[in-house]
PDB file as gemmi writes it, atoms N, CA and C in Angstrom:
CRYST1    1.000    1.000    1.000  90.00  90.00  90.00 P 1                      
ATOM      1  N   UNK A   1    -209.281  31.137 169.645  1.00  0.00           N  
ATOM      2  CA  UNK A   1    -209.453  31.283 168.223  1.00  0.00           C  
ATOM      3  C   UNK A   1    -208.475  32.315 167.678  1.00  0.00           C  
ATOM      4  N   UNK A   2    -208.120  32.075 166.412  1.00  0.00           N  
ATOM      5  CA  UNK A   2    -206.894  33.263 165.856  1.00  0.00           C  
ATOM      6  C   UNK A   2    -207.465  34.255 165.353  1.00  0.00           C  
ATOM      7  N   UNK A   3    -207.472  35.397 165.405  1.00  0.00           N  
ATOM      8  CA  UNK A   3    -208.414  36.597 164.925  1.00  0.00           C  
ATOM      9  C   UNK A   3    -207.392  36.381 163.484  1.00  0.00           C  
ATOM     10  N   UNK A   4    -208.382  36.320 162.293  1.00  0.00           N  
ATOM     11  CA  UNK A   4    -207.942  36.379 161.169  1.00  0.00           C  
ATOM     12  C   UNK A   4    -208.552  37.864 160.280  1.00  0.00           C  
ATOM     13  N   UNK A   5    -208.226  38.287 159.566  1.00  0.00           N  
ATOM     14  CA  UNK A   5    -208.933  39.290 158.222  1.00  0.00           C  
ATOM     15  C   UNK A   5    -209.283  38.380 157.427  1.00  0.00           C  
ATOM     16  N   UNK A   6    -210.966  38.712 156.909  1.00  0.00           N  
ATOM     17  CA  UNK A   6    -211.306  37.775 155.597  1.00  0.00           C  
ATOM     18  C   UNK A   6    -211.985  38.708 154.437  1.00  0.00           C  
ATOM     19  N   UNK A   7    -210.677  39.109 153.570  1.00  0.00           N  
ATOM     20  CA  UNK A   7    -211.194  39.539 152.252  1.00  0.00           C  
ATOM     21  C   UNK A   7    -212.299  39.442 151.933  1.00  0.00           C  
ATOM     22  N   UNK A   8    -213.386  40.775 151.374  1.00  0.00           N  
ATOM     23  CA  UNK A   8    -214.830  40.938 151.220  1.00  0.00           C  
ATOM     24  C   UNK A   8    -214.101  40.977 149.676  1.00  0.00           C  
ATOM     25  N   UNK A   9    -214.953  40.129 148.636  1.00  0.00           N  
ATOM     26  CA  UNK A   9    -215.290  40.396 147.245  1.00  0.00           C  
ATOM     27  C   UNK A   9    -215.868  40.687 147.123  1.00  0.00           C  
ATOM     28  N   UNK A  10    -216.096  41.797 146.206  1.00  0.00           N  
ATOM     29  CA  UNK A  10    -217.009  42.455 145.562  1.00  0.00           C  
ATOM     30  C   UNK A  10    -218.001  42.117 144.777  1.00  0.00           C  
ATOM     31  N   UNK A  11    -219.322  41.953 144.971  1.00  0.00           N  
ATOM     32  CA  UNK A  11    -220.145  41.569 143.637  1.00  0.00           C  
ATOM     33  C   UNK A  11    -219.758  41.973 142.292  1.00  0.00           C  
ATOM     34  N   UNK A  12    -219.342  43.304 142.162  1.00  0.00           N  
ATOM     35  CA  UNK A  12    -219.014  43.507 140.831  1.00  0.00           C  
ATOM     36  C   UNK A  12    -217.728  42.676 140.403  1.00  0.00           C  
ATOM     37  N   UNK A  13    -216.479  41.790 141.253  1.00  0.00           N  
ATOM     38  CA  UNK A  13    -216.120  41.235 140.895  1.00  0.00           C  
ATOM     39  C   UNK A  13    -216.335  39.881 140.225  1.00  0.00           C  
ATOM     40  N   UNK A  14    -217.105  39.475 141.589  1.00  0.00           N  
ATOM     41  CA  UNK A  14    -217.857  37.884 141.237  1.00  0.00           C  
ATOM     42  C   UNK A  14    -218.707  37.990 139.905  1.00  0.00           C  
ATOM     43  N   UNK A  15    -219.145  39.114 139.122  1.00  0.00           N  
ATOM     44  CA  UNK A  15    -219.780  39.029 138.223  1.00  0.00           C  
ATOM     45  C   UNK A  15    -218.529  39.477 136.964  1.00  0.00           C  
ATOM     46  N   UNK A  16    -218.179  40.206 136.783  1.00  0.00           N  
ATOM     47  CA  UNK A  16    -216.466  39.668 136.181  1.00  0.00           C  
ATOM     48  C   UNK A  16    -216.015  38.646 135.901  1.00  0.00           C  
ATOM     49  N   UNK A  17    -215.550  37.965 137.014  1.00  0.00           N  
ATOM     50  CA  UNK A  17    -215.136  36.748 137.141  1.00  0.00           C  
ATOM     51  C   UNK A  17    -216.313  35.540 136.273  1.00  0.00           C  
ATOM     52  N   UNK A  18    -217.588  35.919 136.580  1.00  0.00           N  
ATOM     53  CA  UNK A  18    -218.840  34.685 135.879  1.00  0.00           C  
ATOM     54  C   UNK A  18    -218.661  35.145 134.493  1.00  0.00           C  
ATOM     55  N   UNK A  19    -218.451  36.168 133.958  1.00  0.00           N  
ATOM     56  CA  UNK A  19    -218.232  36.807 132.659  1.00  0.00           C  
ATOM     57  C   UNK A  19    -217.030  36.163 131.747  1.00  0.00           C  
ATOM     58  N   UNK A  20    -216.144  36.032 132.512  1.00  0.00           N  
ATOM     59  CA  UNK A  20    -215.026  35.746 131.862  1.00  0.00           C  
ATOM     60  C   UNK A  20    -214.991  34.408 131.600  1.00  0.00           C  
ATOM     61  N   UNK A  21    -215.530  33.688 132.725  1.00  0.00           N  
ATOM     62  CA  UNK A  21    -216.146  31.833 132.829  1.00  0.00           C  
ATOM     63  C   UNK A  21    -216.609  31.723 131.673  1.00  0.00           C  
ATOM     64  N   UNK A  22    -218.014  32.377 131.263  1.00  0.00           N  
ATOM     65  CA  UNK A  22    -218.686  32.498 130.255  1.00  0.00           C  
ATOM     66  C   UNK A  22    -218.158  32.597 129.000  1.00  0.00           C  
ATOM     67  N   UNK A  23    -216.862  33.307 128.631  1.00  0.00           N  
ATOM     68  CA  UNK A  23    -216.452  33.793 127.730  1.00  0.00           C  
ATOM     69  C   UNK A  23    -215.853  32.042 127.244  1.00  0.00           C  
ATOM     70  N   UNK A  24    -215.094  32.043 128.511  1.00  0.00           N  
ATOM     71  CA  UNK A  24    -214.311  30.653 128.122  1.00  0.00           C  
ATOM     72  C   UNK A  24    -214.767  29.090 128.027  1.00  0.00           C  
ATOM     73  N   UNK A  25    -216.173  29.694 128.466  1.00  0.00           N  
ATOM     74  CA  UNK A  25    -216.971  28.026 127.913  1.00  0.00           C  
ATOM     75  C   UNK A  25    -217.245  28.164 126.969  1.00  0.00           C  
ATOM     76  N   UNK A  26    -217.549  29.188 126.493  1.00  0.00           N  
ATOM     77  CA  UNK A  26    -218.227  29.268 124.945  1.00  0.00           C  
ATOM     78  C   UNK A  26    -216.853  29.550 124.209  1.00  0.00           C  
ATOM     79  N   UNK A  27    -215.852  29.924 124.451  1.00  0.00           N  
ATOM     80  CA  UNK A  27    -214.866  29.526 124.033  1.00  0.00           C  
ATOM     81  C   UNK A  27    -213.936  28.077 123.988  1.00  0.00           C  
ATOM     82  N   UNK A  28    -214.511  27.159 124.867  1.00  0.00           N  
ATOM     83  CA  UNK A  28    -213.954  25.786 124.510  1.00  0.00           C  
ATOM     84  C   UNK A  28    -215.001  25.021 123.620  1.00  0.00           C  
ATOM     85  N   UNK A  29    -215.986  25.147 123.873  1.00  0.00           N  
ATOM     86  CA  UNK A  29    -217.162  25.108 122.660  1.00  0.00           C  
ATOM     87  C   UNK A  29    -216.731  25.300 121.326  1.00  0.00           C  
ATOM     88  N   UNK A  30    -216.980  26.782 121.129  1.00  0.00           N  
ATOM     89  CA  UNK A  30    -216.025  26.722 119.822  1.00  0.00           C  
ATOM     90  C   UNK A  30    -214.851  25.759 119.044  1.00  0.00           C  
ATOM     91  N   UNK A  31    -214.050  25.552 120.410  1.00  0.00           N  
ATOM     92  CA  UNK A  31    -212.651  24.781 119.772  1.00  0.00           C  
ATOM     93  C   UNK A  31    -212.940  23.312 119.493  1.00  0.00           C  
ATOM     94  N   UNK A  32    -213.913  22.939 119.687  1.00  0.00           N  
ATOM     95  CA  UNK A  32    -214.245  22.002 119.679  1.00  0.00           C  
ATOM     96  C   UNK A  32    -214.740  21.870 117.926  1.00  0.00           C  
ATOM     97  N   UNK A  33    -215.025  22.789 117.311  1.00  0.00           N  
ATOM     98  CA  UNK A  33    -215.717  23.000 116.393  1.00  0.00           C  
ATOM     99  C   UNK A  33    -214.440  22.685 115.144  1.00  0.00           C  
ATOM    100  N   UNK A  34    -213.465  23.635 115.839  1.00  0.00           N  
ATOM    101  CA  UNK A  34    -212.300  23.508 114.739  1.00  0.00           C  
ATOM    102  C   UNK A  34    -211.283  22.578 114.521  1.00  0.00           C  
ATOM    103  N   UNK A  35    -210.532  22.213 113.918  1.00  0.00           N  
ATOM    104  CA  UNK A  35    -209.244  20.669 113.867  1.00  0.00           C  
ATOM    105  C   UNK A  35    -208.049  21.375 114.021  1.00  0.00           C  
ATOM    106  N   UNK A  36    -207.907  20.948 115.194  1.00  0.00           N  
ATOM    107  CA  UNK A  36    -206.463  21.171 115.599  1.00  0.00           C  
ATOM    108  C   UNK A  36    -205.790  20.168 115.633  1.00  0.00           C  
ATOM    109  N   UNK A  37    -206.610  19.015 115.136  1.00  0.00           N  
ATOM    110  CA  UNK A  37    -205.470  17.646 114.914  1.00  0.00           C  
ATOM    111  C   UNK A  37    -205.503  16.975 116.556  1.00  0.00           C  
ATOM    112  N   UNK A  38    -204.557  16.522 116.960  1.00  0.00           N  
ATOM    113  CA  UNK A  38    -204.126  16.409 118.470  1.00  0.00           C  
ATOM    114  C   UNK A  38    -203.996  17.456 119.657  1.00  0.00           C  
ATOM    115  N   UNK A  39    -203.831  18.380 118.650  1.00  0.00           N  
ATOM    116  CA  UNK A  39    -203.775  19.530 119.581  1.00  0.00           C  
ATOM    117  C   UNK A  39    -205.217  20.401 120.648  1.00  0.00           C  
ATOM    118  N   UNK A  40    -206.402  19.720 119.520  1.00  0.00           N  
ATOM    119  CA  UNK A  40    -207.805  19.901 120.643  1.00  0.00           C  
ATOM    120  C   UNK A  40    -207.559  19.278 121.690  1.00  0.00           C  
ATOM    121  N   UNK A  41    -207.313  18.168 122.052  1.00  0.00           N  
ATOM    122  CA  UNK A  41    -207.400  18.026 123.492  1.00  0.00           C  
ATOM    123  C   UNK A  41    -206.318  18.961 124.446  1.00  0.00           C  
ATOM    124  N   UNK A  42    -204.998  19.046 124.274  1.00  0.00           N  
ATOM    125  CA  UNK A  42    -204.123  20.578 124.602  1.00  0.00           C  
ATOM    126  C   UNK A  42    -204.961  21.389 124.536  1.00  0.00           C  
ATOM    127  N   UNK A  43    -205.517  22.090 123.736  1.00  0.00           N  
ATOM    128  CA  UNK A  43    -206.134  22.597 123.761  1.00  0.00           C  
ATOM    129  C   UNK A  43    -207.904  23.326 124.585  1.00  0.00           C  
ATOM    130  N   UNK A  44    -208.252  22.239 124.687  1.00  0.00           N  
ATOM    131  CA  UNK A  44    -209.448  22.056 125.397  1.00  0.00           C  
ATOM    132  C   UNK A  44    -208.910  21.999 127.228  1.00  0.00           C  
ATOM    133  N   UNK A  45    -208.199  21.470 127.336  1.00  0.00           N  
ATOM    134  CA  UNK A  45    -207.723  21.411 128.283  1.00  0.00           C  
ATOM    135  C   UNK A  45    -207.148  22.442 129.091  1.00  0.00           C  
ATOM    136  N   UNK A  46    -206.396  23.389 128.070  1.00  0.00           N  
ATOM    137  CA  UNK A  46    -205.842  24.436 128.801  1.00  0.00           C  
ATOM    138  C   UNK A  46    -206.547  25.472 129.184  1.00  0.00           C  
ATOM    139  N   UNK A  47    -207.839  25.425 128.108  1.00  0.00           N  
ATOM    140  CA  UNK A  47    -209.159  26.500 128.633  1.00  0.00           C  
ATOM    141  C   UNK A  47    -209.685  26.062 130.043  1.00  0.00           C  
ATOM    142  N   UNK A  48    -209.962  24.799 129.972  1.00  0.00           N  
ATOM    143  CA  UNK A  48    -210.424  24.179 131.412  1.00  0.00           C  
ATOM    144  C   UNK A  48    -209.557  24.188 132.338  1.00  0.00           C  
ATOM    145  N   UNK A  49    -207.932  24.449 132.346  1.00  0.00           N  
ATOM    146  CA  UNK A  49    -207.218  24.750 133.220  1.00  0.00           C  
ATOM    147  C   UNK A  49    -207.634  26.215 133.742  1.00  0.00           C  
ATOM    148  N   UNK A  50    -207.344  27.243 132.682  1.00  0.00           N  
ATOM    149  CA  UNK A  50    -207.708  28.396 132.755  1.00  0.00           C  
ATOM    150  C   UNK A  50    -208.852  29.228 134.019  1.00  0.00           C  
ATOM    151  N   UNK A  51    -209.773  28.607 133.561  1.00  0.00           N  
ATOM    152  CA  UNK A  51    -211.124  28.551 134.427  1.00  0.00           C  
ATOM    153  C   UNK A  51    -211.132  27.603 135.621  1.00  0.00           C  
ATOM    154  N   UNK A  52    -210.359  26.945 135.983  1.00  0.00           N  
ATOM    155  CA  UNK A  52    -210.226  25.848 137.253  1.00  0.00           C  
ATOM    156  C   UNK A  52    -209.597  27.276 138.204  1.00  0.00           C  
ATOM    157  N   UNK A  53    -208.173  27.532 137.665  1.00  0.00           N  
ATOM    158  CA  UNK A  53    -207.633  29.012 138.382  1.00  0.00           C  
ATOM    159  C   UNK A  53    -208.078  30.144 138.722  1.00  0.00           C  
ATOM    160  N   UNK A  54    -209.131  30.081 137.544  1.00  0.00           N  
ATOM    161  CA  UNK A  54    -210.333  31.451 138.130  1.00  0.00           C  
ATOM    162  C   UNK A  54    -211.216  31.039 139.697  1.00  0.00           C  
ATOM    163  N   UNK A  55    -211.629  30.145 139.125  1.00  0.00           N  
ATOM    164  CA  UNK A  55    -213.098  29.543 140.558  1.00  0.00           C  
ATOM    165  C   UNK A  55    -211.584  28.932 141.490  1.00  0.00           C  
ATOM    166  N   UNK A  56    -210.744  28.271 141.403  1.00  0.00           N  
ATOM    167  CA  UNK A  56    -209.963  28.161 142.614  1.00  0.00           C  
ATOM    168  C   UNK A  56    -209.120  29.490 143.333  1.00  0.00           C  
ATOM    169  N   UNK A  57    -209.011  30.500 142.707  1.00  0.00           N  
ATOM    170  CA  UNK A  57    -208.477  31.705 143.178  1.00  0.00           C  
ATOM    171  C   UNK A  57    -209.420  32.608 143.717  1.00  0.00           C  
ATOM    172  N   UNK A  58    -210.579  32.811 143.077  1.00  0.00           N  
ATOM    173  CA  UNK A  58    -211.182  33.598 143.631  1.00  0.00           C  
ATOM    174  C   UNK A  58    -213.039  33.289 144.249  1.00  0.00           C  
ATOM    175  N   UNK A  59    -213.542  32.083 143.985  1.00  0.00           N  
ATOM    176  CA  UNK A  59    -214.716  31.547 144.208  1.00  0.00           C  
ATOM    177  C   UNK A  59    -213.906  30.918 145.355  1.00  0.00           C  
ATOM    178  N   UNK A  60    -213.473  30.088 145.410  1.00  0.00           N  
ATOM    179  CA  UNK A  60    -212.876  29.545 146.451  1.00  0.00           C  
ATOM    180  C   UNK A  60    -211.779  30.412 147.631  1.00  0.00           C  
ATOM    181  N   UNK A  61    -211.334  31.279 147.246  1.00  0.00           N  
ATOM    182  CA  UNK A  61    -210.364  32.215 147.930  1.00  0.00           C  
ATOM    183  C   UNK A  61    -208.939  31.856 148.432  1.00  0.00           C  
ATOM    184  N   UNK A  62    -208.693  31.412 147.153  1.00  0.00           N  
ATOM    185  CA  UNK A  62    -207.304  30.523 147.653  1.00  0.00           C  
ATOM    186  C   UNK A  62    -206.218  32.003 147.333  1.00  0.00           C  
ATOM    187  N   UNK A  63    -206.763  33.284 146.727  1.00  0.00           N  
ATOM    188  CA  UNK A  63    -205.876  34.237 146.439  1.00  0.00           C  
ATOM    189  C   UNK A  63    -206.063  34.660 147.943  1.00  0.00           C  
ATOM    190  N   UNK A  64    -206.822  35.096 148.661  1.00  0.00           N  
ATOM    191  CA  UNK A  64    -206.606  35.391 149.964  1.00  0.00           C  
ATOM    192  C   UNK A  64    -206.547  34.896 151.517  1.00  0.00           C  
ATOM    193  N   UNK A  65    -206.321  33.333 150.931  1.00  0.00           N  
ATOM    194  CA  UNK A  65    -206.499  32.445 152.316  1.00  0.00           C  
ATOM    195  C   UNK A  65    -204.784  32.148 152.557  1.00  0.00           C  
ATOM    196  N   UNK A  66    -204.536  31.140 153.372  1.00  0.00           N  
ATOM    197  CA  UNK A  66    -202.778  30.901 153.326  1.00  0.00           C  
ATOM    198  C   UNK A  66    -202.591  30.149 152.718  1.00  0.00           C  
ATOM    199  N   UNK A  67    -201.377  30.894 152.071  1.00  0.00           N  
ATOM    200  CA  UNK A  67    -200.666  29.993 151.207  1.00  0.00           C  
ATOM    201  C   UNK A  67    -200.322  28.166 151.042  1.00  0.00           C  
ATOM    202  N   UNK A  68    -200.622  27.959 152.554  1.00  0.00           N  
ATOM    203  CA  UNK A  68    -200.464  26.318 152.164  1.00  0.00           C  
ATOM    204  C   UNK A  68    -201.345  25.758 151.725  1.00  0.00           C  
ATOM    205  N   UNK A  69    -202.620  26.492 151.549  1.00  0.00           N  
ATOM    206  CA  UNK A  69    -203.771  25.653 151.125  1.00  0.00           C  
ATOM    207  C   UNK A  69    -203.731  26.009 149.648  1.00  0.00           C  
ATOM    208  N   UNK A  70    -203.215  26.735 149.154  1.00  0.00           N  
ATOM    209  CA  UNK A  70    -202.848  26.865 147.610  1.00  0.00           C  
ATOM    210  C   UNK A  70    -201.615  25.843 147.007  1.00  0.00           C  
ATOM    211  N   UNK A  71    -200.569  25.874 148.059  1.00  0.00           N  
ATOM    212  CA  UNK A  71    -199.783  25.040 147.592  1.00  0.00           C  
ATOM    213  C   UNK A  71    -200.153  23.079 147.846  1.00  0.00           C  
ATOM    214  N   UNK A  72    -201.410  22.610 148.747  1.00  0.00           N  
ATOM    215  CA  UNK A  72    -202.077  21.706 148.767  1.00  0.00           C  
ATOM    216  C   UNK A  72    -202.847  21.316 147.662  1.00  0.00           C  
ATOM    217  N   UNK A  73    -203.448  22.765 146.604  1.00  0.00           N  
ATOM    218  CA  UNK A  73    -204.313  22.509 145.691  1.00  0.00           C  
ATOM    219  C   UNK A  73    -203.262  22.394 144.866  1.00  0.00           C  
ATOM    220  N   UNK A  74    -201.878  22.923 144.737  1.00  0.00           N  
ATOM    221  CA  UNK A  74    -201.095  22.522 143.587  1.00  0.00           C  
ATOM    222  C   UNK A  74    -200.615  21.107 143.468  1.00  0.00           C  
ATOM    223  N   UNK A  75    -200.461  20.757 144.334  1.00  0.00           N  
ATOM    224  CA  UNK A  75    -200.149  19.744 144.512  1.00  0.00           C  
ATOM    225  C   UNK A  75    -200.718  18.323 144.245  1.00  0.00           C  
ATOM    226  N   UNK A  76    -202.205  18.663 144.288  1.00  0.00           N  
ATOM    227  CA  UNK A  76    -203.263  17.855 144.126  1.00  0.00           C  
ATOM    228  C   UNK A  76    -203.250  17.813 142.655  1.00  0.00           C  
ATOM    229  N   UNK A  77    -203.258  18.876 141.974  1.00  0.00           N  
ATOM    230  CA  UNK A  77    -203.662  19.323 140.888  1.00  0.00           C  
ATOM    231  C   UNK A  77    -201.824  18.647 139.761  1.00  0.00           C  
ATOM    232  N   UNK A  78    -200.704  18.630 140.630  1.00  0.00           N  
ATOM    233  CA  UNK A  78    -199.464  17.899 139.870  1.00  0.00           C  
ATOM    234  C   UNK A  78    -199.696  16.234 139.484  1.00  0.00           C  
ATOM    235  N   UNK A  79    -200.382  16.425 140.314  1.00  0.00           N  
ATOM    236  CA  UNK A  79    -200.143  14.508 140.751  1.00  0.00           C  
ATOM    237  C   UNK A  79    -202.014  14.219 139.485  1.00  0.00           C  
ATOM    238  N   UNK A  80    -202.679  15.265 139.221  1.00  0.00           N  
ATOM    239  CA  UNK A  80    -203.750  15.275 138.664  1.00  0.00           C  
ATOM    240  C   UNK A  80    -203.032  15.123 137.213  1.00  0.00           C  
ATOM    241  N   UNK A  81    -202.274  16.558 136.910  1.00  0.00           N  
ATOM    242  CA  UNK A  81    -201.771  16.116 135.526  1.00  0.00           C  
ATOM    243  C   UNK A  81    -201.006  14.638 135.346  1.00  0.00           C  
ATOM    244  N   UNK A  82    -200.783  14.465 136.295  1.00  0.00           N  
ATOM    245  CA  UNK A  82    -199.021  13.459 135.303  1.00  0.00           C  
ATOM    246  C   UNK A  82    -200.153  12.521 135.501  1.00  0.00           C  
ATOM    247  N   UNK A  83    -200.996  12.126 136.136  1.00  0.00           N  
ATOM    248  CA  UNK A  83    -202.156  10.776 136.164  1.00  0.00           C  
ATOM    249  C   UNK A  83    -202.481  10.733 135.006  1.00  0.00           C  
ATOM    250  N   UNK A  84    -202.948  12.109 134.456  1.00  0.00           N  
ATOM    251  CA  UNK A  84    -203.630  12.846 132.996  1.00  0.00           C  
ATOM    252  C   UNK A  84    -202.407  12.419 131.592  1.00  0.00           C  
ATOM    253  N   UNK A  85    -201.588  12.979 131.957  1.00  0.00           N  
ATOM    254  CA  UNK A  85    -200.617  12.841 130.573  1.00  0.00           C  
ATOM    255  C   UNK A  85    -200.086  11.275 130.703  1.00  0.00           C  
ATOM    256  N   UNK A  86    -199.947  10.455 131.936  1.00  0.00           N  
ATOM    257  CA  UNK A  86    -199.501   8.801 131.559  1.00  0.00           C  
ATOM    258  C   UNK A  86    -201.076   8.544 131.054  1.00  0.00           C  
ATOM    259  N   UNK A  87    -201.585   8.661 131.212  1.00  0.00           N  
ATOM    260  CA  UNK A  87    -203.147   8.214 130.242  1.00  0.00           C  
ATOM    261  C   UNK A  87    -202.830   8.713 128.791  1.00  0.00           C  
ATOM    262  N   UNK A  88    -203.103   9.748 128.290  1.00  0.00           N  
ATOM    263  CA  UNK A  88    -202.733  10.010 126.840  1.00  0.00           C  
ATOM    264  C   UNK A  88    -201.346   9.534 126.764  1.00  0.00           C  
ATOM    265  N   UNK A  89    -200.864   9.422 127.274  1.00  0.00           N  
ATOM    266  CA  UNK A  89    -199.324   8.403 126.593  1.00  0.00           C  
ATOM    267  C   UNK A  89    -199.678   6.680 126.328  1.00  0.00           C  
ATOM    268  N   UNK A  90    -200.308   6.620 127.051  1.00  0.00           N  
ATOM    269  CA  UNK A  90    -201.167   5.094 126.695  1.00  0.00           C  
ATOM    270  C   UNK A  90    -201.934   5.167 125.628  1.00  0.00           C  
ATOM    271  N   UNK A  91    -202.366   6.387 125.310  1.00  0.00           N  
ATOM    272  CA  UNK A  91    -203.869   6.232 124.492  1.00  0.00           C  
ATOM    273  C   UNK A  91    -203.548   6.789 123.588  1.00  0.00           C  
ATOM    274  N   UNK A  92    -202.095   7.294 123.388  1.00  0.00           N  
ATOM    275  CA  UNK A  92    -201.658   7.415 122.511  1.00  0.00           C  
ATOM    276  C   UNK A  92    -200.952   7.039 121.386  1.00  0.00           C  
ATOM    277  N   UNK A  93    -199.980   5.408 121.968  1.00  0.00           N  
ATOM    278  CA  UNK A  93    -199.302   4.646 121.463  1.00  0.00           C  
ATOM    279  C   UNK A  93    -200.407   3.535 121.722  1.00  0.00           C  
TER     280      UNK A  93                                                      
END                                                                             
């Protein structure tokens, strides 16, 4: 077995981190409220990006695990958008 180090988080972080979640659901909530035209879904979206990077960096521990498993989630997550934006290019024209 490989003797590894595994980063201890802090509760007071993990509760930070749920804080800030919080902030930004009730912040896409909101946006939902206002007309940004086309731009709510950009919009809505980038909050939910936002918060995907929180819980994948630090709920998940992709800030302290190896790097290829971050660059696996990017990767997942490239091929996620362009799936995402040829859909609104359809649903758009």
């Amino acid at each position: 077995m490989e003797n590894s180090e595994h980063k201890i988080v802090s509760f007071k972080t993990y509760g930070l981190i749920l804080c800030v979640l919080i902030v930004f659901t009730l912040s896409s909530v909101y946006v939902t409220h206002l007309d940004f035209g086309n731009l709510g879904i950009v919009v809505a979206l980038s909050i939910a990006a936002l918060k995907s990077v929180l819980v994948f960096g630090i709920f998940m521990h992709l800030l302290y695990d190896k790097k290829m498993y971050a660059l696996m989630v990017v990767g997942v997550l490239l091929v996620m958008t362009i799936v995402l934006i040829i859909t609104f290019l359809d649903y758009g024209y």
